[in-house]
Residue, then its C-alpha position, 0 to 999 in steps of 0.5 A: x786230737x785222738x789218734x792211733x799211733x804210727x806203730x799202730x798202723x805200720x807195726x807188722x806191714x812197713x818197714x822201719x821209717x829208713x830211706x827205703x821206708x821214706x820212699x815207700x811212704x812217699x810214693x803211697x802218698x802220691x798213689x793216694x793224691x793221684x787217685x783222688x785227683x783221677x777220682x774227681x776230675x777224670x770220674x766227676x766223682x764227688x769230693x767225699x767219695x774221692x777222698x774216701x776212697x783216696x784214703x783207703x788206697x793211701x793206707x793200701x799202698x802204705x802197707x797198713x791192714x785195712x781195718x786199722x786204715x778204716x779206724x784212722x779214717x773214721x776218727x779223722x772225720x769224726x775228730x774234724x767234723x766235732x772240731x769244725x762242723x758246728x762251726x761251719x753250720x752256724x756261718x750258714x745259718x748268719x750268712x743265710x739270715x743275712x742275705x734273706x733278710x735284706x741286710x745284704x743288700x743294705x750294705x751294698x746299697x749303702x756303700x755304693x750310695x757313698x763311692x762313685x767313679x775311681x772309688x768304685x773298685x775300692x768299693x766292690x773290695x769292701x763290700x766282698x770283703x765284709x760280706x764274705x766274713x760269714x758267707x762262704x765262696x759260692x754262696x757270695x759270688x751269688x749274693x754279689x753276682x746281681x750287685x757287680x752287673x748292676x753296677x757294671x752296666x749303669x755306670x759303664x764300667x768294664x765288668x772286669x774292674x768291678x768284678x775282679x775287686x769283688x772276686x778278690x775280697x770273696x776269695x781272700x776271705x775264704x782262704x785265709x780268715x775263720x771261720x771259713x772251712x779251710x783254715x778253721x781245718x788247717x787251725x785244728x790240725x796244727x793247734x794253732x791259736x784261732x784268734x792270733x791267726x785271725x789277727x795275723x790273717x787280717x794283717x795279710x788280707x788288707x794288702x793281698x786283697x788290694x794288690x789283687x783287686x783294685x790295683x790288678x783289675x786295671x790290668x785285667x780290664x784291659x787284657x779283657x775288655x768285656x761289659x756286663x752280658x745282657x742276661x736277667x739279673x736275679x732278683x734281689x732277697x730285698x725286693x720282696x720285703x716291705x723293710x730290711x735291716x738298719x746298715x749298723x746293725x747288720x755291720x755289727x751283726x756281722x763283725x760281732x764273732x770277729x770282735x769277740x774272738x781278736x779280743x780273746x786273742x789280746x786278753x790272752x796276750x796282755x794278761x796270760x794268766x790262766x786263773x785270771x778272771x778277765x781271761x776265763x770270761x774272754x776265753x769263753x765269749x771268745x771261743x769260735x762256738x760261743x762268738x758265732x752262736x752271739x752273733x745268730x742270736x744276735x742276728x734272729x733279731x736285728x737281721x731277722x725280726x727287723x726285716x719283719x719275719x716271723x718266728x716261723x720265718x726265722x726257724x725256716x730260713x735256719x732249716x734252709x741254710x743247713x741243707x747246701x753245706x751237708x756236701x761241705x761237712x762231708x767233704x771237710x770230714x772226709x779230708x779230715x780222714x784223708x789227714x788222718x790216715x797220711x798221719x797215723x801212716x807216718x807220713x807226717x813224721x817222714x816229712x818231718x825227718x825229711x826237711x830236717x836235711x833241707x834248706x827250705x823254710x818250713x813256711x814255704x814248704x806248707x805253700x808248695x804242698x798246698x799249691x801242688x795239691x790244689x793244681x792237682x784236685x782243684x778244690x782250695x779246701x781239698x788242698x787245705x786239708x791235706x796240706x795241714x795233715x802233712x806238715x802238722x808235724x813241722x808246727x810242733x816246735x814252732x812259737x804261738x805266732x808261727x804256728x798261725x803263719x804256718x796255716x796262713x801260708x797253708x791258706x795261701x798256697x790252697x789259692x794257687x791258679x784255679x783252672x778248669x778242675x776247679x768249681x769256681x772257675x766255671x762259676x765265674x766264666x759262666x757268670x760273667x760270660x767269658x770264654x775258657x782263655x778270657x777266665x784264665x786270663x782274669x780270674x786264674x792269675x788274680x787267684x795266683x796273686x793272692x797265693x803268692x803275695x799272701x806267700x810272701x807277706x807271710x815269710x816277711x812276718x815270719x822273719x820280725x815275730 
């Protein structure tokens, strides 16, 4: 990643990096969170101003010349958005064809024809799980919203314990698995191997998700014994189509960029020999681009043209689903320049020296950052970003396999407690019909189990490999 050098930016405006310099640095780096989190919760100013604007005053506070804070900023949104924004724009358009063309609904259906009574919850895992692979957080909660009411109402379940097994599968895969925009940040900004974390990630998904879904919303469904509200549930995508996709071939229209990346990951472990052939070619069909771009082709013709759409159908839904995450690539660009800037002032290498005098773990040190800053900004990604550009440092002398646990444990930590700074929190109390307290008492804690049994089942892997 191009970067200026912290001389660059502190050479005639900071003191050398002493204890009177680590303090400086420390309290620019509070100054700079503080006026983000004053930014978006006190303003309602968006994520991407705030995170401009934050990186500015972090560079001011800093002591840094503004046009060499201006530079640091520009190439963090820049480097970011090259590394991750096709990325990000190539999910939206699966997870677009996915849920216009029917094949959605098609595994949803398909799965509930099969589950029934205790089964259900396990089920409502499952289906969250499989269809928040490509989708993102918001854009899954709507897709599954009209499926967990369905549910809820004709099998008279408390709506908790169907829909905290679905919030969990949804919230699980977007803090901790690629290509979701926070750890595929966190992944570029450690240089961390994508198809080891992945694996890894997957490792710590399966239990995390099961502890804070199907086993915690028997508890949550007591705490609030609520049915499904009487409201209109939204039409589904597949109501309006005369067919829809084959349960196969969606299955393996959405598993393809996963498949192709964990067999990148083993070829690289099983041979290691860059000049070998068998590895060159996984190299290429398993980088990110490569395994997302297969699956939208892939995806054109089994999801779309199997649902009967045209070519200008299919080139209509594609414009449509890049249009709701410009304010995702924004965001994720100015947090990349918001890494950038506490990097190139030197907060990074202070962190460093700083936790060479401490006991803690560098692993549980990535989690309590991410769970501060995701108390203070309320935004997972916000917290992931930043999170990384702190610790990157730490991952410099760290093995393949803990540099990935380290943006595990970065996920992880970026969950912590949603309350009433976050977006989702107010998605799923005004869905679900619940009041402030009733949403802390559901949603707020199943997000904390996750951040904290993904904590630690990250430190338990960290101690065997």
């Amino acid at each position: 990643m191009t970067r200026l050098s912290v001389e660059m930016l502190a050479a005639d405006t900071v003191e050398p990096i002493t204890s009177a310099g680590h303090a400086r640095l420390g309290i620019a780096v509070l100054l700079g969170i503080a006026v983000i989190v004053l930014l978006i919760t006190r303003f309602r100013l968006h994520a991407f101003l705030a995170l401009t604007i934050g990186s500015l005053a972090l560079g001011a506070f800093a002591g840094a010349p503004l046009d060499k804070t201006i530079v640091s900023f520009t190439t963090g949104l820049g480097t970011t958005v090259a590394g991750v924004g096709v990325l990000i724009a190539l999910g939206a358009i699966l997870g677009r064809l996915l849920a216009d063309s029917g094949g959605a609904d098609q595994i949803v259906d398909t799965i509930l024809a099969k589950a029934g009574g205790r089964a259900m919850p396990w089920a409502m895992v499952l289906i969250a799980s499989v269809i928040g692979l490509p989708l993102f957080f918001e854009v899954g909660i709507v897709l599954l919203i009209p499926v967990v009411l369905m549910v809820a109402k004709r099998g008279n379940y408390s709506l908790m314990r169907i829909g905290i097994p679905a919030l969990a599968g949804l919230s699980v895969m977007h803090g901790l698995i690629p290509p979701h925009p926070g750890p595929l940040v966190a992944i570029d900004a450690v240089h961390a191997n994508l198809g080891i974390t992945l694996a890894l990630g997957v490792l710590v998904a399966v239990p995390t998700v099961i502890v804070a879904g199907p086993v915690f919303s028997r508890y949550a469904a007591r705490w609030v014994d609520v049915q499904a509200p009487d409201r209109m549930v939204p039409a589904r995508a597949s109501e309006d189509l005369e067919k829809r996709p084959s349960f196969g071939a969606t299955l393996v229209t959405m598993l393809l960029p996963v498949v192709l990346m964990l067999a990148k990951a083993l070829v690289d472990i099983v041979v290691d020999d860059p000049a070998n052939a068998t590895q060159r070619v996984f190299d290429v069909v398993g980088a990110p681009l490569i395994a997302l771009l297969a699956a939208v082709i892939l995806g054109m013709f089994t999801l779309g043209r199997a649902a009967g759409f045209t070519k200008e159908r299919i080139s209509t839904t594609v414009e449509k689903s890049l249009a709701p995450i410009a304010g995702i690539l924004l965001i994720v660009g100015a947090g990349g320049g918001f890494k950038q800037t506490l990097i190139d002032c030197g907060v990074g290498q202070m962190i460093l020296e700083i936790s060479k005098d401490w006991s803690i773990p560098a692993l549980l040190l990535a989690w309590l950052i991410a769970v501060a800053i995701r108390l203070a900004t309320g935004s997972a990604t916000v917290a992931t970003i930043s999170a990384a550009g702190l610790v990157a440092p730490l991952a410099a002398d760290m093995s393949t396999a803990h540099t990935s646990l380290l943006v595990l444990a970065i996920g992880a930590g970026s969950l912590f407690f949603s309350h009433v700074n976050d977006a989702g929190f107010w998605l799923v109390k005004e869905y679900f019909g619940l009041d402030v307290g009733q949403t802390v008492k559901t949603w707020s804690v199943m997000e904390t189990i996750i951040s904290v049994v993904g904590g630690a089942l990250v430190l338990l892997l960290s101690l065997v490999i």
